[in-house]
mmJSON file of the N, C-alpha and C atoms, coordinates in Angstrom:
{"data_MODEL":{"atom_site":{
"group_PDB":["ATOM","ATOM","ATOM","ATOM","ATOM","ATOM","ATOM","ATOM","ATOM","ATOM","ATOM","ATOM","ATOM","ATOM","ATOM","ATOM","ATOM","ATOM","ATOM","ATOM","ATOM","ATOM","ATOM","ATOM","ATOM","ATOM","ATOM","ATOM","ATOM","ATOM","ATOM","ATOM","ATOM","ATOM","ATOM","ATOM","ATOM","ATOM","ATOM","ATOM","ATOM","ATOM","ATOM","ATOM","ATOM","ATOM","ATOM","ATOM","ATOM","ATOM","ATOM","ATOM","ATOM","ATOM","ATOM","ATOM","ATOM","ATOM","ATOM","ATOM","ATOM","ATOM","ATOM","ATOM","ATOM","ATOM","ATOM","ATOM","ATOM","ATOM","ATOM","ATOM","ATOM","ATOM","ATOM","ATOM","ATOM","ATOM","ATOM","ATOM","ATOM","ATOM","ATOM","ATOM","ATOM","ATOM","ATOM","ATOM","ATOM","ATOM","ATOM","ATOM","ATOM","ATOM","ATOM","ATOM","ATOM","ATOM","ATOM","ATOM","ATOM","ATOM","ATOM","ATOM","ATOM","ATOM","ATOM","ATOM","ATOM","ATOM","ATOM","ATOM","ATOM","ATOM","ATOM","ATOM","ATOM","ATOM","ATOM","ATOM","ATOM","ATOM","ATOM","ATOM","ATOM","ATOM","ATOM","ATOM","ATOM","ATOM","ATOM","ATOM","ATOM","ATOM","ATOM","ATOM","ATOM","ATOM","ATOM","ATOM","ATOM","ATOM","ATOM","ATOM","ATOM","ATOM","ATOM","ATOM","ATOM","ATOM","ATOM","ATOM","ATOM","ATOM","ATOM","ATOM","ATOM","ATOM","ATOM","ATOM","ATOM","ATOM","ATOM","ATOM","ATOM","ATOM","ATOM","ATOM","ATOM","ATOM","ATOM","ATOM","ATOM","ATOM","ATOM","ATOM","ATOM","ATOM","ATOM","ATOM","ATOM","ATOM","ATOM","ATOM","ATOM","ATOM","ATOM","ATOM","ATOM","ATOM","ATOM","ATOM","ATOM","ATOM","ATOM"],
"id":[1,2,3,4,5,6,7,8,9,10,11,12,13,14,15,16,17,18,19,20,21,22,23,24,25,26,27,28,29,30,31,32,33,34,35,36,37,38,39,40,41,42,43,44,45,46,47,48,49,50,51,52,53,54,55,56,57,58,59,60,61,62,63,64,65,66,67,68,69,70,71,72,73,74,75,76,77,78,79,80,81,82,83,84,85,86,87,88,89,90,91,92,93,94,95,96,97,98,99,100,101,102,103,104,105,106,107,108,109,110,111,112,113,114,115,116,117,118,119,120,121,122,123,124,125,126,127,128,129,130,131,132,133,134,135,136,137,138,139,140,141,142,143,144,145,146,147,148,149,150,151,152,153,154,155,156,157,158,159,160,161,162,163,164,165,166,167,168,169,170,171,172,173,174,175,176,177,178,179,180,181,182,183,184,185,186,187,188,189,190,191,192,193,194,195],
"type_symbol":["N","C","C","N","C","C","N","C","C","N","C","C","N","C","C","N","C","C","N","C","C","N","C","C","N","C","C","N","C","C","N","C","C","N","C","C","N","C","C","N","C","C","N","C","C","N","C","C","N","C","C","N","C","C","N","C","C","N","C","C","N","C","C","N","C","C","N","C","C","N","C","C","N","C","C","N","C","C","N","C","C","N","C","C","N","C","C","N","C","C","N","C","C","N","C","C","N","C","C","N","C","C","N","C","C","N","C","C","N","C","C","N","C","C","N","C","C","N","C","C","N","C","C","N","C","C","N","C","C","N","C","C","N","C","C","N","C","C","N","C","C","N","C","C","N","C","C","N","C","C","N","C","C","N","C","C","N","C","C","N","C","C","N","C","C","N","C","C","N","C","C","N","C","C","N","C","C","N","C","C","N","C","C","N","C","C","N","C","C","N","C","C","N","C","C"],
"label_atom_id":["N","CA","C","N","CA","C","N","CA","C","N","CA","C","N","CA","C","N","CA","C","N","CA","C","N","CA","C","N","CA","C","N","CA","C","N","CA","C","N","CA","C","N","CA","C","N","CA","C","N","CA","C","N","CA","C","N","CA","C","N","CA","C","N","CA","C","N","CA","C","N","CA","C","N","CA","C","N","CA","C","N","CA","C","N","CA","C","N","CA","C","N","CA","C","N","CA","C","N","CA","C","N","CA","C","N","CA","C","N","CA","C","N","CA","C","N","CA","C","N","CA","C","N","CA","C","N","CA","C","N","CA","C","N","CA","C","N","CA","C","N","CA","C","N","CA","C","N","CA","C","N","CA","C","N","CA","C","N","CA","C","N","CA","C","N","CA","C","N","CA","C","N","CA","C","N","CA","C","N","CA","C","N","CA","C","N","CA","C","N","CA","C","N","CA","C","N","CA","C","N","CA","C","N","CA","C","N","CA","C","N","CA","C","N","CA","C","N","CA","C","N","CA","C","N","CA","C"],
"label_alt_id":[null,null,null,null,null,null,null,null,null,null,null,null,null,null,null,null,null,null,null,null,null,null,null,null,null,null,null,null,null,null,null,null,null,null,null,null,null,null,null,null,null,null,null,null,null,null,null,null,null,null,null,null,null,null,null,null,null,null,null,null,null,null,null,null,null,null,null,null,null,null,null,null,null,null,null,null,null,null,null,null,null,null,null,null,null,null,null,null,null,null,null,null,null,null,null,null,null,null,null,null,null,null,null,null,null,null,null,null,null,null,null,null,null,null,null,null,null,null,null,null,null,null,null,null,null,null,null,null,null,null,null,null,null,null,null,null,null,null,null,null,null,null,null,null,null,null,null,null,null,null,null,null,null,null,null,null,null,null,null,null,null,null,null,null,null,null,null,null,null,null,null,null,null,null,null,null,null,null,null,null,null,null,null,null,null,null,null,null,null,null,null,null,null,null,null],
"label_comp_id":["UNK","UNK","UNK","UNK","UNK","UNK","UNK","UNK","UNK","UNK","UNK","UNK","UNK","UNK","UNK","UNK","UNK","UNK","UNK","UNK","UNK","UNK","UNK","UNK","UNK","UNK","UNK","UNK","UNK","UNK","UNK","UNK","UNK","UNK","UNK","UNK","UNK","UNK","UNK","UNK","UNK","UNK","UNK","UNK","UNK","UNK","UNK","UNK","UNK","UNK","UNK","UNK","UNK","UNK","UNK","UNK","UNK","UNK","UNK","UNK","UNK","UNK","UNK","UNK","UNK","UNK","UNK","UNK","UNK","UNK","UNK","UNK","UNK","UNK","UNK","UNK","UNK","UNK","UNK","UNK","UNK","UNK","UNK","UNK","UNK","UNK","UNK","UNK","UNK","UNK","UNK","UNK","UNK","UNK","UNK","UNK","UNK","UNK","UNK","UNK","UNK","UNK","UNK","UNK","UNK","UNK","UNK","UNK","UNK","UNK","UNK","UNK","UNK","UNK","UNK","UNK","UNK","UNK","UNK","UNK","UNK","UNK","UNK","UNK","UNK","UNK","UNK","UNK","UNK","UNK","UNK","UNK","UNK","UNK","UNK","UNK","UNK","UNK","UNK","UNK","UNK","UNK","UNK","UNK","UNK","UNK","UNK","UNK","UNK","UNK","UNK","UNK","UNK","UNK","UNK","UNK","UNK","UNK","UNK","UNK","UNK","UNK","UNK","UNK","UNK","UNK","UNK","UNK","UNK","UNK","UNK","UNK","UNK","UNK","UNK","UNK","UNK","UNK","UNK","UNK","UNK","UNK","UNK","UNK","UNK","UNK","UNK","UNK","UNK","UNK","UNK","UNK","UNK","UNK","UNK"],
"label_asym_id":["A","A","A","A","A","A","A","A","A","A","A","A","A","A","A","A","A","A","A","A","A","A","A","A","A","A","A","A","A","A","A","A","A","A","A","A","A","A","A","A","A","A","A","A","A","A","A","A","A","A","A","A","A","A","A","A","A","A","A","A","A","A","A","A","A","A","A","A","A","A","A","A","A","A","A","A","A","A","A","A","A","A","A","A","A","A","A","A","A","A","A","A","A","A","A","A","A","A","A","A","A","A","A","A","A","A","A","A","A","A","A","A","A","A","A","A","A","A","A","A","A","A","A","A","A","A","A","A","A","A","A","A","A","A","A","A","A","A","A","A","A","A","A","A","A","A","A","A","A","A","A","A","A","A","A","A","A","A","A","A","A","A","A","A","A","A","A","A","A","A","A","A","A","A","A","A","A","A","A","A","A","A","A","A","A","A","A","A","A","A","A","A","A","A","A"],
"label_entity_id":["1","1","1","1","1","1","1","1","1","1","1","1","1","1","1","1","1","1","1","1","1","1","1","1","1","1","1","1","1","1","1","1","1","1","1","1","1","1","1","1","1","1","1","1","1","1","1","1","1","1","1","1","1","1","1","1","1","1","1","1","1","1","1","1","1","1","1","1","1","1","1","1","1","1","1","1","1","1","1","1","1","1","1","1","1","1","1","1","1","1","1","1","1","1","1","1","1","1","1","1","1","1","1","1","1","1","1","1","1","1","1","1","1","1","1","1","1","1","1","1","1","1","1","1","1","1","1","1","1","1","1","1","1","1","1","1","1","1","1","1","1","1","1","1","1","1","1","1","1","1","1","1","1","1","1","1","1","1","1","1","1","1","1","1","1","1","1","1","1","1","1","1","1","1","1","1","1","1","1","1","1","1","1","1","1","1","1","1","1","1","1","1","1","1","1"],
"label_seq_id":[1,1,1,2,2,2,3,3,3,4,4,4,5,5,5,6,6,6,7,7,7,8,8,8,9,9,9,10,10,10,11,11,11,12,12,12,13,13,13,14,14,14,15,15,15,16,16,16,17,17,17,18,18,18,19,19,19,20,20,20,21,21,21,22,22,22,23,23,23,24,24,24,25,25,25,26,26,26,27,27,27,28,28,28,29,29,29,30,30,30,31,31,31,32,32,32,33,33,33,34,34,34,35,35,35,36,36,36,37,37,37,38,38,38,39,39,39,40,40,40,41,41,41,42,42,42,43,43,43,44,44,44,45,45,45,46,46,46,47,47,47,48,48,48,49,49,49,50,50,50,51,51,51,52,52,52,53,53,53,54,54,54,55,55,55,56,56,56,57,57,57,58,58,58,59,59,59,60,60,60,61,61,61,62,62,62,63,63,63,64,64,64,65,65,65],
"pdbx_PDB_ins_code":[null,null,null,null,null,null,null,null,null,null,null,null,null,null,null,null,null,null,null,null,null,null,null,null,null,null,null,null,null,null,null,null,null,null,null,null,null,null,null,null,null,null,null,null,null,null,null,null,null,null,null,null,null,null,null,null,null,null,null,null,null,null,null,null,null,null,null,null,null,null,null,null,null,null,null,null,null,null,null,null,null,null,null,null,null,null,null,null,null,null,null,null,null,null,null,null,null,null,null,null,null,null,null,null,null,null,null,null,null,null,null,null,null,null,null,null,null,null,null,null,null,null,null,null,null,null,null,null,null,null,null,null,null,null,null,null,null,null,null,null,null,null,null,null,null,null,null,null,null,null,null,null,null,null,null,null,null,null,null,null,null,null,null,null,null,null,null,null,null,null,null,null,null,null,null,null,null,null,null,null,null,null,null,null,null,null,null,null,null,null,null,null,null,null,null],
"Cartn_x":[-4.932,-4.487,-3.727,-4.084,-3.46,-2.182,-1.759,-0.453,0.059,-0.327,0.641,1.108,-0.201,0.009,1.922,1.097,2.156,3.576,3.517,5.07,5.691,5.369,5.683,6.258,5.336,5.799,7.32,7.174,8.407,9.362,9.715,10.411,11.298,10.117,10.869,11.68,10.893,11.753,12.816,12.989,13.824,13.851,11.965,11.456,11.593,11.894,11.864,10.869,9.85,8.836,9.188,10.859,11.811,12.87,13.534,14.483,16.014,17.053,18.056,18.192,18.269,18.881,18.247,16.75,15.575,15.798,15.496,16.133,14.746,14.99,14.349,13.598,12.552,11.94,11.623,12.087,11.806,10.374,9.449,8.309,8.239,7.926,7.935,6.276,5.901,4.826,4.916,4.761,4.696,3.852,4.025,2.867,2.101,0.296,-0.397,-0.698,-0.532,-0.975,-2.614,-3.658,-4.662,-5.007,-4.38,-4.682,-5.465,-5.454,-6.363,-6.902,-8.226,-8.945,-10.449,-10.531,-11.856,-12.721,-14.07,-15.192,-15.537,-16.424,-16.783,-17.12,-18.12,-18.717,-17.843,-16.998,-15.916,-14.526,-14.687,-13.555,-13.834,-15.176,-15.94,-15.551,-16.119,-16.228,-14.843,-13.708,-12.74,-11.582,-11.853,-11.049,-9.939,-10.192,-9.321,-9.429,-9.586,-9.767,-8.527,-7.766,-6.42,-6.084,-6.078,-5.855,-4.744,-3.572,-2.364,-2.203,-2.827,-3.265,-4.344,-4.775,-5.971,-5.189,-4.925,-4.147,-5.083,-5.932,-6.821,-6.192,-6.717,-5.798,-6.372,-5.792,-5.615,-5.331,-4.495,-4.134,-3.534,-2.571,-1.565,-1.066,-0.131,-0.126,0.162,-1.476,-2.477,-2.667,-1.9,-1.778,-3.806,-4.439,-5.294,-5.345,-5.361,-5.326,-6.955],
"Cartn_y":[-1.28,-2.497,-3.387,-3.478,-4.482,-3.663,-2.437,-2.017,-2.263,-2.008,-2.218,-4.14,-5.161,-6.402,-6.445,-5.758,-5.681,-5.419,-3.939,-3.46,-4.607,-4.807,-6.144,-7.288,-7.78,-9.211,-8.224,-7.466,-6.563,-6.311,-6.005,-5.894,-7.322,-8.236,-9.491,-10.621,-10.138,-10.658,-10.035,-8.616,-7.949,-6.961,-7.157,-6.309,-4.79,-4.121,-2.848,-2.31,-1.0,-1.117,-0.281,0.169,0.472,-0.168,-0.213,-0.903,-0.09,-0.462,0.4,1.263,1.004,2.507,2.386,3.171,3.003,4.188,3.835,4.866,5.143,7.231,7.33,6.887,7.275,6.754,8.165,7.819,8.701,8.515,9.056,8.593,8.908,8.423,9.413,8.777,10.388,9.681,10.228,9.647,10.017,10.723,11.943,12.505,11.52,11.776,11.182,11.496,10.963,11.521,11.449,12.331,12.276,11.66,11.287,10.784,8.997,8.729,7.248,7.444,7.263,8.09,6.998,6.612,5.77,6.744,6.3,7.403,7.222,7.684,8.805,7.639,7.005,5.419,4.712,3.952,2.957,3.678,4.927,5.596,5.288,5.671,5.751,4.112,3.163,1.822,1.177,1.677,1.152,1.68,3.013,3.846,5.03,4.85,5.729,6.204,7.429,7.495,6.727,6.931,6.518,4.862,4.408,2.872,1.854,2.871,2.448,2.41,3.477,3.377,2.135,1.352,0.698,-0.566,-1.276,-2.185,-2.769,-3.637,-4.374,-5.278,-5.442,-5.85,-7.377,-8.29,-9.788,-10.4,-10.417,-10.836,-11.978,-12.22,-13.341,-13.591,-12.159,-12.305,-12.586,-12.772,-13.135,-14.563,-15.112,-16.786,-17.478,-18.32,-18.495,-19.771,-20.404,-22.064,-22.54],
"Cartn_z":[25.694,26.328,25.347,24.429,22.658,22.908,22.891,22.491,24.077,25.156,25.754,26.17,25.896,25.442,24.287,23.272,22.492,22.694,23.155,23.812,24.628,25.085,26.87,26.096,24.841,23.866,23.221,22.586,21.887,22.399,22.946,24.542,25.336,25.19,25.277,24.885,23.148,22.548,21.632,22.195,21.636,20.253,19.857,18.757,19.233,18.035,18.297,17.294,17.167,16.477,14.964,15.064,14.292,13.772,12.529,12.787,13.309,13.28,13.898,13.366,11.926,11.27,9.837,10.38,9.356,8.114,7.123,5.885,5.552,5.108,4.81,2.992,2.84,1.629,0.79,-0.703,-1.717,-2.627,-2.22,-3.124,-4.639,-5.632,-6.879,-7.746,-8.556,-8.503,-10.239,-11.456,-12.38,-13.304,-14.139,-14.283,-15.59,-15.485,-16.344,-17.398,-18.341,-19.378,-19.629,-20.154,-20.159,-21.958,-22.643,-23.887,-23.591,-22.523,-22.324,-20.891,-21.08,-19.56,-19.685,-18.808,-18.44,-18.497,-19.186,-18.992,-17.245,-16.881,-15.381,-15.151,-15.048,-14.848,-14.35,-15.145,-14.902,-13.987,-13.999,-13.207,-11.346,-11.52,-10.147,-9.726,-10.523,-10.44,-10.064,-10.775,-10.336,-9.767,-9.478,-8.374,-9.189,-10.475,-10.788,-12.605,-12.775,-14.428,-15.312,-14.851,-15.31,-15.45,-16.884,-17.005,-16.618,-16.41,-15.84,-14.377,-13.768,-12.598,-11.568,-12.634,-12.781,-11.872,-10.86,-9.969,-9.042,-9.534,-8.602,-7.719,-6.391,-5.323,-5.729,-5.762,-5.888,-4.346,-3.433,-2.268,-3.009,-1.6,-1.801,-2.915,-3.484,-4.671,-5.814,-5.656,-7.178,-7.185,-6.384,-6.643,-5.552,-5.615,-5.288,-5.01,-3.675,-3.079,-2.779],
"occupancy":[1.0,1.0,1.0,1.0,1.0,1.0,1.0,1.0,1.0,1.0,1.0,1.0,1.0,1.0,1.0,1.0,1.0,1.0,1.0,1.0,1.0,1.0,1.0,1.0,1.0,1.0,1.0,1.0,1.0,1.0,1.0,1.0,1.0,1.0,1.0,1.0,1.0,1.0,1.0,1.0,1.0,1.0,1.0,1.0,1.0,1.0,1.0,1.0,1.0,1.0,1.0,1.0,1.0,1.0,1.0,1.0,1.0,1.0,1.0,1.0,1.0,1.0,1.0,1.0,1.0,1.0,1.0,1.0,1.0,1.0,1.0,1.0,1.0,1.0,1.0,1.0,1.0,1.0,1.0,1.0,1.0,1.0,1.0,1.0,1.0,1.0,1.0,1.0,1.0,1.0,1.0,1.0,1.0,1.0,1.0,1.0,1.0,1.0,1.0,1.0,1.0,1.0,1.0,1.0,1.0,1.0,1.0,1.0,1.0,1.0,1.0,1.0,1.0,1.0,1.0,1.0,1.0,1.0,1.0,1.0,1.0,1.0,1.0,1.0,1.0,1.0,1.0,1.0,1.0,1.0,1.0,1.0,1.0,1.0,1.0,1.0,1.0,1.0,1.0,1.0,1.0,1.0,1.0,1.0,1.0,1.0,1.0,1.0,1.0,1.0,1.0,1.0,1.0,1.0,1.0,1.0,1.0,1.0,1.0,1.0,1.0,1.0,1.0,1.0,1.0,1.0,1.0,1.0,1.0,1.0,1.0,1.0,1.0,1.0,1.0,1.0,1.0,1.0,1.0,1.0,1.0,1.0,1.0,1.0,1.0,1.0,1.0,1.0,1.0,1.0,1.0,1.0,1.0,1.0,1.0],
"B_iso_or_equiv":[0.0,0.0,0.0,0.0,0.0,0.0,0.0,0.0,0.0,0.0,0.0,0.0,0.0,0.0,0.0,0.0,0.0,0.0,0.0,0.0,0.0,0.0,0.0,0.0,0.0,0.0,0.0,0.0,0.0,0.0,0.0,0.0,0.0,0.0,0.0,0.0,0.0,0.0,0.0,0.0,0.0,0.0,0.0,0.0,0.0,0.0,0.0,0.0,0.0,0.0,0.0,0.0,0.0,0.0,0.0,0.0,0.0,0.0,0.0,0.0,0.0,0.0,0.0,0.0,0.0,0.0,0.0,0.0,0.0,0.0,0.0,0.0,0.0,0.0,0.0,0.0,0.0,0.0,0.0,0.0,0.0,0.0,0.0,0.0,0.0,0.0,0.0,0.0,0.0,0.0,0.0,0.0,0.0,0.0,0.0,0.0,0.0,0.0,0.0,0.0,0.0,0.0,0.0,0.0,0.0,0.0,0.0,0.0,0.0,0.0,0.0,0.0,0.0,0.0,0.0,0.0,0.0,0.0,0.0,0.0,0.0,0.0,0.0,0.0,0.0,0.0,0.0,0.0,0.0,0.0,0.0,0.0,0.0,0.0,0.0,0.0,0.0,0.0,0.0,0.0,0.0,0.0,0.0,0.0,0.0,0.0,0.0,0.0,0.0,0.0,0.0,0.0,0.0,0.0,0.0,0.0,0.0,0.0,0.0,0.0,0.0,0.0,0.0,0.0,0.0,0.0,0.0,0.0,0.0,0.0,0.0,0.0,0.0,0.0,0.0,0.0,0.0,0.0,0.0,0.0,0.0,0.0,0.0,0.0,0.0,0.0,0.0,0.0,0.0,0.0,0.0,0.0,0.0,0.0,0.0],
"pdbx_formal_charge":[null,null,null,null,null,null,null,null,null,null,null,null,null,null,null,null,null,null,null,null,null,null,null,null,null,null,null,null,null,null,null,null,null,null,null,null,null,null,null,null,null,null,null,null,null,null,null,null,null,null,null,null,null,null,null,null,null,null,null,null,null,null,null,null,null,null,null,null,null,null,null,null,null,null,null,null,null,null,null,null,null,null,null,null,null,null,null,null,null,null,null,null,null,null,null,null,null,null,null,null,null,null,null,null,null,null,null,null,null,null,null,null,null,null,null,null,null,null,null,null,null,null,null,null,null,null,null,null,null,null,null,null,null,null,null,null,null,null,null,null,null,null,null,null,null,null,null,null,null,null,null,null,null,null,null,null,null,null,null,null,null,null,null,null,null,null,null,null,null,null,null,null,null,null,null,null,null,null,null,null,null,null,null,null,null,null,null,null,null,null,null,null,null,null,null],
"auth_seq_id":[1,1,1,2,2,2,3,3,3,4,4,4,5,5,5,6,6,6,7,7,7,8,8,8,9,9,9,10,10,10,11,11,11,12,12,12,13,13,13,14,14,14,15,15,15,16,16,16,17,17,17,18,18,18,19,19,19,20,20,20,21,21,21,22,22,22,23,23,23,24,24,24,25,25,25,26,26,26,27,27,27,28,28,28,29,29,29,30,30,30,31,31,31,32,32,32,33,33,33,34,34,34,35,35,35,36,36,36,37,37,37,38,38,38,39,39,39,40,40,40,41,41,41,42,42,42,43,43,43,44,44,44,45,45,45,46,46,46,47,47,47,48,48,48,49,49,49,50,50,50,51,51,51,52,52,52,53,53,53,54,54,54,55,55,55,56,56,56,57,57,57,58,58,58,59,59,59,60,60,60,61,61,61,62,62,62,63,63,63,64,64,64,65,65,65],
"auth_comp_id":["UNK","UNK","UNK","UNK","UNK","UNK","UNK","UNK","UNK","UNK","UNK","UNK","UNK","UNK","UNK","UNK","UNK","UNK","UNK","UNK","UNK","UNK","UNK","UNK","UNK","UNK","UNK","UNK","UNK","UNK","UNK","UNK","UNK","UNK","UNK","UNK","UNK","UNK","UNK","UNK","UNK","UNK","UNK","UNK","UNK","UNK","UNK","UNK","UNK","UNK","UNK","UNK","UNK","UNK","UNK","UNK","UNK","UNK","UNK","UNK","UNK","UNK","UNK","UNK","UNK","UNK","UNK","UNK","UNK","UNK","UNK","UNK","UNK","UNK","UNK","UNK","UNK","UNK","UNK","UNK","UNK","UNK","UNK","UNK","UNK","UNK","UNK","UNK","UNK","UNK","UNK","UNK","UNK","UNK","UNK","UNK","UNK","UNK","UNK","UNK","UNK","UNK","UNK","UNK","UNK","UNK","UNK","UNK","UNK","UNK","UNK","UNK","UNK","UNK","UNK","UNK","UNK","UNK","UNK","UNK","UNK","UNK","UNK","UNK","UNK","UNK","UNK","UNK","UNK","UNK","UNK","UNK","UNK","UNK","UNK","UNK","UNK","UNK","UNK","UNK","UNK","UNK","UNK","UNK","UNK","UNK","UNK","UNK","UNK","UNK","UNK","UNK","UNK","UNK","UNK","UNK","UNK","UNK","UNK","UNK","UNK","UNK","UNK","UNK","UNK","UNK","UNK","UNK","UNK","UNK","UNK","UNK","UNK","UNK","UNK","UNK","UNK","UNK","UNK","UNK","UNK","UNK","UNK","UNK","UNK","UNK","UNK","UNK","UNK","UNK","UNK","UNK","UNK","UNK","UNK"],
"auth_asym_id":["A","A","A","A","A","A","A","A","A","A","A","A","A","A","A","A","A","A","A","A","A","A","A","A","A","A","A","A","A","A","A","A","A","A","A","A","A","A","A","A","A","A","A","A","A","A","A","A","A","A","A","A","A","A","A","A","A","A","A","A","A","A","A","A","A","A","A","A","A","A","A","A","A","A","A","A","A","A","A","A","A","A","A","A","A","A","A","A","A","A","A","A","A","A","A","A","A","A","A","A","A","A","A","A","A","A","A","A","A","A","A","A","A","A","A","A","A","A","A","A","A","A","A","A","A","A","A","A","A","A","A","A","A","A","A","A","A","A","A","A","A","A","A","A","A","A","A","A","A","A","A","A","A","A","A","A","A","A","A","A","A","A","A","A","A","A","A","A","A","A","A","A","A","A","A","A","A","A","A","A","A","A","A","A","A","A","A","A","A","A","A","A","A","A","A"],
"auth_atom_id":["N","CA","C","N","CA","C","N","CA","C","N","CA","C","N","CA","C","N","CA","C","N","CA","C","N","CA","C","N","CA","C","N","CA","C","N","CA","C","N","CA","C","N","CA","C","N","CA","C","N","CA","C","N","CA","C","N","CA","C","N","CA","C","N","CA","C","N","CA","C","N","CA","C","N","CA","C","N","CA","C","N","CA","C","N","CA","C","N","CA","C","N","CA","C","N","CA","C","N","CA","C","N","CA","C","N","CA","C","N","CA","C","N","CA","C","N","CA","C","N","CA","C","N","CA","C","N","CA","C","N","CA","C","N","CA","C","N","CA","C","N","CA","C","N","CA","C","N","CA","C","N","CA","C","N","CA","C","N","CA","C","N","CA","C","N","CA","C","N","CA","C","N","CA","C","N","CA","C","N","CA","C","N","CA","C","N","CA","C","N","CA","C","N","CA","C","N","CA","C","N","CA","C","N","CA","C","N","CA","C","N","CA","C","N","CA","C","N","CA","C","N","CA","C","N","CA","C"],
"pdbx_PDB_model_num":[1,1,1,1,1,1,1,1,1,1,1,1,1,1,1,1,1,1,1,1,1,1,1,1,1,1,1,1,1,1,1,1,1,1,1,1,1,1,1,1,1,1,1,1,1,1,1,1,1,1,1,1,1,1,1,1,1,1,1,1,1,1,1,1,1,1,1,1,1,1,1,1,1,1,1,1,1,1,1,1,1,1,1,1,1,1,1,1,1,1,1,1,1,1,1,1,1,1,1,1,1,1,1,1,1,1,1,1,1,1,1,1,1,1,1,1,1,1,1,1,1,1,1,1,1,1,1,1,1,1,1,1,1,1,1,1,1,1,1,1,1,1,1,1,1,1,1,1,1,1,1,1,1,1,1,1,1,1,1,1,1,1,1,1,1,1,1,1,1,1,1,1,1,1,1,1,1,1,1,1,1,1,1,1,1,1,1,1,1,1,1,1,1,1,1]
}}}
């Protein structure tokens, strides 16, 4: 019922749930080096062995009102 709510508002005001001429996306993901590696503990704890990888979500970001 929410999506078809939705479609009906989209529709009216002329949203499309695409844009016209949507491009595709190149992902790239770099390889890691294992010379700096969180022990098992802190890997678990913060989602990833890898310290560069390490990107705690802040919201609104990072700024805090």
């Amino acid at each position: 019922m929410a999506d078809d709510i939705y479609m009906m508002k989209a529709m009216e005001y002329g949203i499309t749930p695409l844009p016209e001429n949507p491009v595709v996306a190149m992902a790239y993901i770099p390889y890691q080096n294992n010379d700096k590696l969180y022990s098992a503990e802190h890997g678990i704890v913060v989602g990833s062995m890898f310290p560069v990888l390490n990107k705690p979500f802040s919201g609104c970001g990072g700024s805090r009102k």
